[in-house]
PDB file with SEQRES, HELIX, SHEET and CRYST1 records, atoms N, CA, C and O in Angstrom:
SEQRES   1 A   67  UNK UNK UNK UNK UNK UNK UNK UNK UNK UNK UNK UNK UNK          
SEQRES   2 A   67  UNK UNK UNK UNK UNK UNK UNK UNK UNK UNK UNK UNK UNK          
SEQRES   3 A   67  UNK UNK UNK UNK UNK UNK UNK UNK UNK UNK UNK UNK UNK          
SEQRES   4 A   67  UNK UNK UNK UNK UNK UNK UNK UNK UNK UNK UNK UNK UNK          
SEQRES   5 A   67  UNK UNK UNK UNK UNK UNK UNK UNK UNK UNK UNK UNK UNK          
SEQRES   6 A   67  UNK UNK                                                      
HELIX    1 AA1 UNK A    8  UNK A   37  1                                  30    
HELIX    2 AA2 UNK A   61  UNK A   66  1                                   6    
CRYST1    1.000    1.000    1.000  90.00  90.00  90.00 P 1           1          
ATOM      1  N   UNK A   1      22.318  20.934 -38.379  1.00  0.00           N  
ATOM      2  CA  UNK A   1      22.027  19.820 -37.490  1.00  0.00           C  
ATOM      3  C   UNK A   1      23.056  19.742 -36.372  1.00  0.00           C  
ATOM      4  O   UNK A   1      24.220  19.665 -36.766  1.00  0.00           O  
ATOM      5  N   UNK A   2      22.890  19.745 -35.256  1.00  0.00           N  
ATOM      6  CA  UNK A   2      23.493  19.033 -34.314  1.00  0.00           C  
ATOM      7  C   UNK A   2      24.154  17.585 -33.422  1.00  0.00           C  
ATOM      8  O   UNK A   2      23.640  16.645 -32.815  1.00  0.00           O  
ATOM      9  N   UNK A   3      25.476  17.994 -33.718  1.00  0.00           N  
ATOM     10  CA  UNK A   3      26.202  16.643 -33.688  1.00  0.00           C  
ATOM     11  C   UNK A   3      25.478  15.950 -32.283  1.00  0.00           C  
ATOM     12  O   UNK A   3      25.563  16.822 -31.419  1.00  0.00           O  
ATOM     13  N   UNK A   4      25.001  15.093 -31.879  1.00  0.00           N  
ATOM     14  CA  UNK A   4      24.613  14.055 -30.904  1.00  0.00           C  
ATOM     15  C   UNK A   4      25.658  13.980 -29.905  1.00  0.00           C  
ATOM     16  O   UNK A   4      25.359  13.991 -28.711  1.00  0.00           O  
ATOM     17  N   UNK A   5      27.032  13.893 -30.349  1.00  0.00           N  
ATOM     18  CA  UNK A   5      27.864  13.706 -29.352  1.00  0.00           C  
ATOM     19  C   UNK A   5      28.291  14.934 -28.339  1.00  0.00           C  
ATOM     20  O   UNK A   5      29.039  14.949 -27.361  1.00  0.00           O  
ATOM     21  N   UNK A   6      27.410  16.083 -29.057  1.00  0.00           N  
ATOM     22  CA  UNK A   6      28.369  17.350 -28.195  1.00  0.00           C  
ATOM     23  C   UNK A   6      27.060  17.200 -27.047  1.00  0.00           C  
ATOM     24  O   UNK A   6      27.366  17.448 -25.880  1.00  0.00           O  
ATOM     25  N   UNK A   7      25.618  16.806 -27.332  1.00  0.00           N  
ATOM     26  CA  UNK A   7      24.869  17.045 -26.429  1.00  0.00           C  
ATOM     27  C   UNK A   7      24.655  16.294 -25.142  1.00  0.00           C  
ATOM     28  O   UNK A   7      23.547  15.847 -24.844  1.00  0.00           O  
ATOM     29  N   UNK A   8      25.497  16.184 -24.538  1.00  0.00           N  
ATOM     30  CA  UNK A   8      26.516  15.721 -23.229  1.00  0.00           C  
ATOM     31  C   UNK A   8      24.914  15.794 -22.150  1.00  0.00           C  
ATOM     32  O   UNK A   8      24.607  14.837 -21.439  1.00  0.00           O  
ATOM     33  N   UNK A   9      24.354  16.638 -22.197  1.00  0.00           N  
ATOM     34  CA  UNK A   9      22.873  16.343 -20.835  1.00  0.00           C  
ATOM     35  C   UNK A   9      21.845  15.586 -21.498  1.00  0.00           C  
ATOM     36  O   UNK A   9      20.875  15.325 -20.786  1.00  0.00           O  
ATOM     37  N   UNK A  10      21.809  15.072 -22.961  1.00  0.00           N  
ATOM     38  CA  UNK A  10      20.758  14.210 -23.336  1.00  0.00           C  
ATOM     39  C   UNK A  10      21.359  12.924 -22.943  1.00  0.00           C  
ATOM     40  O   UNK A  10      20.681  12.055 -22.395  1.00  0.00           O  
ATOM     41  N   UNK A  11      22.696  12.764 -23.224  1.00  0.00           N  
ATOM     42  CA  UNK A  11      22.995  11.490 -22.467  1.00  0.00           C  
ATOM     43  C   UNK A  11      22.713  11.169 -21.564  1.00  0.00           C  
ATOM     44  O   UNK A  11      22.220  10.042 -21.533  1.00  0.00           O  
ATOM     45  N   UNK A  12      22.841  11.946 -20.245  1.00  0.00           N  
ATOM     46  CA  UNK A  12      23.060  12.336 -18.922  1.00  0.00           C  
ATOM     47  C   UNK A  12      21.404  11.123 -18.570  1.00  0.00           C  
ATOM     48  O   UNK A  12      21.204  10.042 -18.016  1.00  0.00           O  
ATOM     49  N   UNK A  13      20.395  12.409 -19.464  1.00  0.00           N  
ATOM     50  CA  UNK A  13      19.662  12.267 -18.880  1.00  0.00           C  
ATOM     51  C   UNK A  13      18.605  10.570 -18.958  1.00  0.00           C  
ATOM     52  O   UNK A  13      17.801  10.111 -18.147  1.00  0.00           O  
ATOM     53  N   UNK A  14      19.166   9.953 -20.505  1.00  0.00           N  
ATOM     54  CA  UNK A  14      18.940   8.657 -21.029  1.00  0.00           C  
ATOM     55  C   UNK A  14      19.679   7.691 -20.253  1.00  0.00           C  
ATOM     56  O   UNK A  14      19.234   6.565 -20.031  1.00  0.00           O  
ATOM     57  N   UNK A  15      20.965   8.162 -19.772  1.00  0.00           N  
ATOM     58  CA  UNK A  15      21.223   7.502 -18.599  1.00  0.00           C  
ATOM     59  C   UNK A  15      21.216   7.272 -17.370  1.00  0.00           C  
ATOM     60  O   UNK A  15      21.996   6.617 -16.680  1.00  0.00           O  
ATOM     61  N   UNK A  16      20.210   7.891 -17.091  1.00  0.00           N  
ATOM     62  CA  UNK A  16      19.371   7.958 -15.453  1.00  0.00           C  
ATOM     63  C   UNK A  16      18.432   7.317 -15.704  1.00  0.00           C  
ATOM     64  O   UNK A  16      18.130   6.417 -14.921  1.00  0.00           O  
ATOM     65  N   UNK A  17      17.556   7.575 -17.002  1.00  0.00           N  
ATOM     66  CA  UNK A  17      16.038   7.024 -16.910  1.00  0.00           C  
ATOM     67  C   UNK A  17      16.496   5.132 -17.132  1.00  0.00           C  
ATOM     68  O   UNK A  17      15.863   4.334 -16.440  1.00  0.00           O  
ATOM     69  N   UNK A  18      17.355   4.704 -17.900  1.00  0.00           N  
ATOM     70  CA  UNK A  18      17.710   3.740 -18.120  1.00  0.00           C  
ATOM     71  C   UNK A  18      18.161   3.209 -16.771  1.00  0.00           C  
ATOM     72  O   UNK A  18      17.663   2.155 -16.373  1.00  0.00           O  
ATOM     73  N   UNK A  19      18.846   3.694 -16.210  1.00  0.00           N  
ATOM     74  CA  UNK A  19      19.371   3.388 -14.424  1.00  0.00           C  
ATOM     75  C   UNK A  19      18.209   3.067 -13.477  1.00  0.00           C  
ATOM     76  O   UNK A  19      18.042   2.071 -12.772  1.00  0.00           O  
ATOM     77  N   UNK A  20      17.454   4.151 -13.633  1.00  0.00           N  
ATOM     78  CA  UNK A  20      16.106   4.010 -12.855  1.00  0.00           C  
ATOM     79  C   UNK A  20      15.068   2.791 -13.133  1.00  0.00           C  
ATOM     80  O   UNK A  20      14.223   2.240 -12.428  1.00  0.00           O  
ATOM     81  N   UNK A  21      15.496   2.617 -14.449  1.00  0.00           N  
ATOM     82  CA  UNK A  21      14.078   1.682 -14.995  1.00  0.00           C  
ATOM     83  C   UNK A  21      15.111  -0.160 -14.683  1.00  0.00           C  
ATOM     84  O   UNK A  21      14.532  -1.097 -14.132  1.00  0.00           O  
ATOM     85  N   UNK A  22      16.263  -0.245 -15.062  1.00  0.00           N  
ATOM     86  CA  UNK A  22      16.947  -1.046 -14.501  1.00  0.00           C  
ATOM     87  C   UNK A  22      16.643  -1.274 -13.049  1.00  0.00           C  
ATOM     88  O   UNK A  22      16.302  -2.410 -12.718  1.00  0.00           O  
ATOM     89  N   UNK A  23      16.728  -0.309 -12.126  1.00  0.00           N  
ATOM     90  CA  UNK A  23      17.034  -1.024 -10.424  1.00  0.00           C  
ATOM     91  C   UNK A  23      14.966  -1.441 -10.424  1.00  0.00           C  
ATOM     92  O   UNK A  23      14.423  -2.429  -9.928  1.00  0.00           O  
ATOM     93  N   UNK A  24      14.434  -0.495 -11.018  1.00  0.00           N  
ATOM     94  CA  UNK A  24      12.858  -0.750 -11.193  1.00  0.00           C  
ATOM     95  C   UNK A  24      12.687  -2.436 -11.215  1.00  0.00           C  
ATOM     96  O   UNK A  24      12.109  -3.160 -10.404  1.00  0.00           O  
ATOM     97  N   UNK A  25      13.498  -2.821 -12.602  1.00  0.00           N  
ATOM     98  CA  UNK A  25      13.252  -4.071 -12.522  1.00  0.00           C  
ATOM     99  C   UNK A  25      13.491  -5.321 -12.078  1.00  0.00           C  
ATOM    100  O   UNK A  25      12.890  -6.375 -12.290  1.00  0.00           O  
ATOM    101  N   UNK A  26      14.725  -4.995 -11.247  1.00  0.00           N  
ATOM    102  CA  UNK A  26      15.717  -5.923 -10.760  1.00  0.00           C  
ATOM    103  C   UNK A  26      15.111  -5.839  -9.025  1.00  0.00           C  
ATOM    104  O   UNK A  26      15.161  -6.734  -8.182  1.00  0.00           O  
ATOM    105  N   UNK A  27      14.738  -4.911  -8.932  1.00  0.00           N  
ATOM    106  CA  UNK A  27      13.468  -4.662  -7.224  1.00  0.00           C  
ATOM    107  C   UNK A  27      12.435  -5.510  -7.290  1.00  0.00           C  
ATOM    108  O   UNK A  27      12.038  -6.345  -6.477  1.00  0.00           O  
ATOM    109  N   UNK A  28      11.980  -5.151  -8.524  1.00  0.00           N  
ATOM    110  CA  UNK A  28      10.793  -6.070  -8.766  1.00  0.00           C  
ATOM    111  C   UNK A  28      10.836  -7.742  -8.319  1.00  0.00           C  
ATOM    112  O   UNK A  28      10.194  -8.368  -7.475  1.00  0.00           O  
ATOM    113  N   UNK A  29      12.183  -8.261  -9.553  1.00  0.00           N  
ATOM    114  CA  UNK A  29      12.164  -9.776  -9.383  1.00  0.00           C  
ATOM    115  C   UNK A  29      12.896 -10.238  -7.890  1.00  0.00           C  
ATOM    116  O   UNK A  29      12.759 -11.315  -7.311  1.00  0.00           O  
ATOM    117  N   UNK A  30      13.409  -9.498  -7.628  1.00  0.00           N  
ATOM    118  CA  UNK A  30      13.965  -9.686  -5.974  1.00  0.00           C  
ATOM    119  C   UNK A  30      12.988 -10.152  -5.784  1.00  0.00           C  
ATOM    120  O   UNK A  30      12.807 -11.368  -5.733  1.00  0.00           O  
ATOM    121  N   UNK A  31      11.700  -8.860  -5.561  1.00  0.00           N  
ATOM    122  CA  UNK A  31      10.648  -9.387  -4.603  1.00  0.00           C  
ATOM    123  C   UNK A  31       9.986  -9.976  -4.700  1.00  0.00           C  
ATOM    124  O   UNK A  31       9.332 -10.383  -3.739  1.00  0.00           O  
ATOM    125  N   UNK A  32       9.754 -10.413  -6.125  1.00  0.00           N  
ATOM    126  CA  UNK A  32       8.379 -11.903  -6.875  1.00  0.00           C  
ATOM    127  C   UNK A  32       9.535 -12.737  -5.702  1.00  0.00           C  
ATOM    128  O   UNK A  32       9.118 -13.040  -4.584  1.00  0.00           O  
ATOM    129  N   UNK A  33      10.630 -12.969  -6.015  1.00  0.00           N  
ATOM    130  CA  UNK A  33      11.743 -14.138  -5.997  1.00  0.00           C  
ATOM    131  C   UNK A  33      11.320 -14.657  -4.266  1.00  0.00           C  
ATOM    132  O   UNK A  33      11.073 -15.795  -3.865  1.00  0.00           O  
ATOM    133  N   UNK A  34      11.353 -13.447  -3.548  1.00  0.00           N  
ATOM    134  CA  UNK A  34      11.925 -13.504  -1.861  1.00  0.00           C  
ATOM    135  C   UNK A  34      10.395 -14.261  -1.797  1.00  0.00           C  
ATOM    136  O   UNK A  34      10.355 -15.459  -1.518  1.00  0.00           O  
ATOM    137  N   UNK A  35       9.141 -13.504  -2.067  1.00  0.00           N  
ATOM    138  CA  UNK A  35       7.622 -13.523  -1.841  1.00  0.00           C  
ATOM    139  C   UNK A  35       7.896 -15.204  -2.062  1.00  0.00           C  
ATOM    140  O   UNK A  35       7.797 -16.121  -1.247  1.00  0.00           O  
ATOM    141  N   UNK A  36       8.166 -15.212  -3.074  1.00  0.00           N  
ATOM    142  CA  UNK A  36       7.626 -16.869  -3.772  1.00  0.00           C  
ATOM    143  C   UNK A  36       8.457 -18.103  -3.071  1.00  0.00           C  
ATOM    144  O   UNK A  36       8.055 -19.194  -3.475  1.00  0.00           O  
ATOM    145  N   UNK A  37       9.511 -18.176  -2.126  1.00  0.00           N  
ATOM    146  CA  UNK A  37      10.134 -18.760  -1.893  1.00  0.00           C  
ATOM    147  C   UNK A  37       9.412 -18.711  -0.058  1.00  0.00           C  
ATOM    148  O   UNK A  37       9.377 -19.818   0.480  1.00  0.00           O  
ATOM    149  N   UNK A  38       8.957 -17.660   0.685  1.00  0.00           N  
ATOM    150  CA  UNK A  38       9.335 -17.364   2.046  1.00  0.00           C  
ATOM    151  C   UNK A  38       7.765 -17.974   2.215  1.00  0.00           C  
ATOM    152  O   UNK A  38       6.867 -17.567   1.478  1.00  0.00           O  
ATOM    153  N   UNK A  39       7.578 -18.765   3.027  1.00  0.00           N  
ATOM    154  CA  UNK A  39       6.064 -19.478   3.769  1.00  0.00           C  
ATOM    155  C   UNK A  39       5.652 -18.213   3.800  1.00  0.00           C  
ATOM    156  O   UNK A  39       6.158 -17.102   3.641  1.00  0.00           O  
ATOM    157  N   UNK A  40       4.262 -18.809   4.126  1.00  0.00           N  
ATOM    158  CA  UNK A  40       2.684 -17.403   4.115  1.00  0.00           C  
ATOM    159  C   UNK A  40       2.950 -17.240   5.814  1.00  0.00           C  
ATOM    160  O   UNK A  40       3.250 -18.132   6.608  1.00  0.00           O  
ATOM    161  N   UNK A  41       2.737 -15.828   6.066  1.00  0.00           N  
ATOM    162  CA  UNK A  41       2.283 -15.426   7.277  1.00  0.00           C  
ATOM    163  C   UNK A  41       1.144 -15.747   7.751  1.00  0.00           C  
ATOM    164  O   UNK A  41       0.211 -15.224   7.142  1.00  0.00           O  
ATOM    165  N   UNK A  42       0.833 -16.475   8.692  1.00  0.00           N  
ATOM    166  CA  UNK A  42      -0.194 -16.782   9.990  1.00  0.00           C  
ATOM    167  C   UNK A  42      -0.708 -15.971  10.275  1.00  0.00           C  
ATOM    168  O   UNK A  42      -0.092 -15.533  11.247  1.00  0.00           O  
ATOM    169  N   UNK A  43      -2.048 -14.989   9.968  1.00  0.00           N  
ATOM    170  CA  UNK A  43      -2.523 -14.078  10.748  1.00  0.00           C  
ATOM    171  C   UNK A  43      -2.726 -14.322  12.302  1.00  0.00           C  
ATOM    172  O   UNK A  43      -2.809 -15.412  12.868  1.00  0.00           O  
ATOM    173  N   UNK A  44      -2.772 -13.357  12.726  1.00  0.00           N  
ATOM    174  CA  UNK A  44      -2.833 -12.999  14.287  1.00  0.00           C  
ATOM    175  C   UNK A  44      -4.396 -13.563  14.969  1.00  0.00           C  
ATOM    176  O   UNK A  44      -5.405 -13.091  14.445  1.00  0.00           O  
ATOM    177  N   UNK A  45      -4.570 -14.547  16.105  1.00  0.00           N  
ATOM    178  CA  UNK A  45      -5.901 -14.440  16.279  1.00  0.00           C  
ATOM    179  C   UNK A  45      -6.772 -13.477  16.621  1.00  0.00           C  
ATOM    180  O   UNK A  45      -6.514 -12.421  17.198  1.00  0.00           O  
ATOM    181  N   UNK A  46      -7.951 -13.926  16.196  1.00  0.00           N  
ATOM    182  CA  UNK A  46      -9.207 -12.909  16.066  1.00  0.00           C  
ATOM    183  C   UNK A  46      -9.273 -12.870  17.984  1.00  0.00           C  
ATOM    184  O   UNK A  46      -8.952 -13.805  18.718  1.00  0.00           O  
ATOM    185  N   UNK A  47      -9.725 -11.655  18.369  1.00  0.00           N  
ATOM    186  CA  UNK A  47      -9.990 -11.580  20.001  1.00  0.00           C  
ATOM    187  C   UNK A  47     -11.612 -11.989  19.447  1.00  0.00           C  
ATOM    188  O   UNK A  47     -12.049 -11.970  18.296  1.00  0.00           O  
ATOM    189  N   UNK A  48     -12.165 -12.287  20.481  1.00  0.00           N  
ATOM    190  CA  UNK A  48     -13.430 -12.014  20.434  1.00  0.00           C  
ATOM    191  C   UNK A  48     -13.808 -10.312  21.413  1.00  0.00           C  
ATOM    192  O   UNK A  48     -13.124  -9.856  22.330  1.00  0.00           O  
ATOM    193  N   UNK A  49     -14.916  -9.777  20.894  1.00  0.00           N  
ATOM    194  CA  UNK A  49     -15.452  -8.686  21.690  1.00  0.00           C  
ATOM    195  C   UNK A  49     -16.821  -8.797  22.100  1.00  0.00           C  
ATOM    196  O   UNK A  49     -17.720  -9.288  21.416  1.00  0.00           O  
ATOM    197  N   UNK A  50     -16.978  -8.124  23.710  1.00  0.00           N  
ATOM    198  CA  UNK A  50     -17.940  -8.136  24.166  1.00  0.00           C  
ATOM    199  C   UNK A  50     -18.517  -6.694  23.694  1.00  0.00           C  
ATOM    200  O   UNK A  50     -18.104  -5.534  23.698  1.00  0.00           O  
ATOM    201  N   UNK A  51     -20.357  -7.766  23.052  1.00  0.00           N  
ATOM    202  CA  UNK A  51     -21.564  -6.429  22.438  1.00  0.00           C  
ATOM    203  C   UNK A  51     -22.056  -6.278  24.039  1.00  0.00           C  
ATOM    204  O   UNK A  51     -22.127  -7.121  24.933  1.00  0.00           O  
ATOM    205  N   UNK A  52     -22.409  -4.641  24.014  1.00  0.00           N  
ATOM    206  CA  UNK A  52     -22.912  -4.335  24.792  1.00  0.00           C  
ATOM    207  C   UNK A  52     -24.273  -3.664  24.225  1.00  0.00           C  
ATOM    208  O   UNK A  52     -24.148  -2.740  23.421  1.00  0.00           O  
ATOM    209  N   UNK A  53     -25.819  -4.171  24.684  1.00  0.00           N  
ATOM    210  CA  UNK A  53     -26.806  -3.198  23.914  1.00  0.00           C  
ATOM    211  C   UNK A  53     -27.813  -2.686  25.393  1.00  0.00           C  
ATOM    212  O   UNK A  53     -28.030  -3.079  26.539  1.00  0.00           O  
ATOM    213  N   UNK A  54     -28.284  -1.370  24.310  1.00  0.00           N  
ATOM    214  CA  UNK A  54     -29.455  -0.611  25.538  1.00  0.00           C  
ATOM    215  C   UNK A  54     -30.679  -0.684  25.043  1.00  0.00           C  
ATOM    216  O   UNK A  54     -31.104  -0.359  23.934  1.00  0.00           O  
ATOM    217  N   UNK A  55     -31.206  -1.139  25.965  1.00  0.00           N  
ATOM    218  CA  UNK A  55     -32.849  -1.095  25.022  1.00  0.00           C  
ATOM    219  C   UNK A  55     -33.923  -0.171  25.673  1.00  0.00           C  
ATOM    220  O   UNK A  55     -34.410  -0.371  26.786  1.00  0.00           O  
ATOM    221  N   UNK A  56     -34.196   0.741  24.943  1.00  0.00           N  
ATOM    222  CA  UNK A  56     -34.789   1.909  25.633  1.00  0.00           C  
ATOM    223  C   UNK A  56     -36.591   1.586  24.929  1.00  0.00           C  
ATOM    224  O   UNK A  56     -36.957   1.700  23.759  1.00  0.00           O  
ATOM    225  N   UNK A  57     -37.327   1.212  26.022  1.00  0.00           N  
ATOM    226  CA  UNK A  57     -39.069   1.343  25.528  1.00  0.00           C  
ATOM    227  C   UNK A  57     -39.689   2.428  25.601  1.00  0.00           C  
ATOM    228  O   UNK A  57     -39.343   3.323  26.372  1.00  0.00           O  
ATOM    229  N   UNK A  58     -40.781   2.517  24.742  1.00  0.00           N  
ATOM    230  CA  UNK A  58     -41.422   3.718  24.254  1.00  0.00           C  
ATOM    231  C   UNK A  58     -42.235   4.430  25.458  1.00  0.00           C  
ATOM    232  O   UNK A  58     -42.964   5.389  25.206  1.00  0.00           O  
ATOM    233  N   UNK A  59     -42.081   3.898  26.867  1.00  0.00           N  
ATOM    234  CA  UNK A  59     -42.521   4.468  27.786  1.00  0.00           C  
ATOM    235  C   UNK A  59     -41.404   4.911  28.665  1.00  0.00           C  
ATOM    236  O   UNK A  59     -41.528   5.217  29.851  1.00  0.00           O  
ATOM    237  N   UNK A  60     -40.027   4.919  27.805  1.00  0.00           N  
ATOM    238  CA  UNK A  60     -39.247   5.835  28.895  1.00  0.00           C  
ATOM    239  C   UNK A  60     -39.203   7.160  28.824  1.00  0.00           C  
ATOM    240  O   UNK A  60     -39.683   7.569  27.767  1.00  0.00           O  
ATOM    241  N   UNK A  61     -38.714   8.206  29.720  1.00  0.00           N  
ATOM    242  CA  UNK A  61     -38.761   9.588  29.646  1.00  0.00           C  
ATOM    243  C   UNK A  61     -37.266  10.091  28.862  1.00  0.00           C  
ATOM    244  O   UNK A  61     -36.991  11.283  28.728  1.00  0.00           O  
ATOM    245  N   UNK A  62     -36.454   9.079  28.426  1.00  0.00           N  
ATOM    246  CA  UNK A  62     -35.402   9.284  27.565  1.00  0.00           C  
ATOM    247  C   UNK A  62     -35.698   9.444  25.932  1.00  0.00           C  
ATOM    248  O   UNK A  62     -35.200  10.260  25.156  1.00  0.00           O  
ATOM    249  N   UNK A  63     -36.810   8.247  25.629  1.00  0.00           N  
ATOM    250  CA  UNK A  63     -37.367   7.750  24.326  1.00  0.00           C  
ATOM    251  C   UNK A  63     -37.911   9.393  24.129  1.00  0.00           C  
ATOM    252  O   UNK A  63     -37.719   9.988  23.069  1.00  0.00           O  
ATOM    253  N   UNK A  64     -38.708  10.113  25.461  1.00  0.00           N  
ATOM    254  CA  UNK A  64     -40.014  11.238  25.086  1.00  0.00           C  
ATOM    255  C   UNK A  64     -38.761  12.030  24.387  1.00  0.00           C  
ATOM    256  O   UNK A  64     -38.779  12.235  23.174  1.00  0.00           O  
ATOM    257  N   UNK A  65     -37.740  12.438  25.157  1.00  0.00           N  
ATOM    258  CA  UNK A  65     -37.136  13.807  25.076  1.00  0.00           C  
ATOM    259  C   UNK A  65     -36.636  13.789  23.747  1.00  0.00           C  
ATOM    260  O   UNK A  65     -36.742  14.772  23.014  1.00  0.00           O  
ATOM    261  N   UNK A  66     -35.969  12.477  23.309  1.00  0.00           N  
ATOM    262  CA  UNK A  66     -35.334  12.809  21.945  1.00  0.00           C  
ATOM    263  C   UNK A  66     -36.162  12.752  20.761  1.00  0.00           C  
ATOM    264  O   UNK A  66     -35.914  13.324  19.699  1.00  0.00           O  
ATOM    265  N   UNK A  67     -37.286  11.932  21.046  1.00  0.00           N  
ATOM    266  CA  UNK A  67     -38.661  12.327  19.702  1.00  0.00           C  
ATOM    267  C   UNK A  67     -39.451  13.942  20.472  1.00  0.00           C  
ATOM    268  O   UNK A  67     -40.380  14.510  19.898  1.00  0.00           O  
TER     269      UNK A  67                                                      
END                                                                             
């Protein structure tokens, strides 16, 4: 069996994932924290846009060419 303490990169590596999963969670409640405290953003007003339409009748020579 192998002593635990000589294996020096399993530590290594339990102590990164533990590091990682720590700042994971401490990012997290920052941002519930900042979100939940800071007023809602105002969306931007709507523009209105101008429709433009073509109305092509069955007696134009545009209507013939494309049927």
């Amino acid at each position: 069996m192998s002593n635990w303490t000589s294996l020096w990169y399993v530590w290594l590596i339990l102590l990164t994932v533990f590091t990682l999963l720590l700042c994971g969670i401490t990012a997290s409640c920052i941002k519930f924290c900042c979100r939940k405290k800071r007023p809602p953003v105002q969306p931007f007003p709507r523009h209105p846009y101008d429709l433009s339409g073509v109305a092509i009748d069955s007696d134009s020579t545009a209507h013939s060419t494309v049927t």
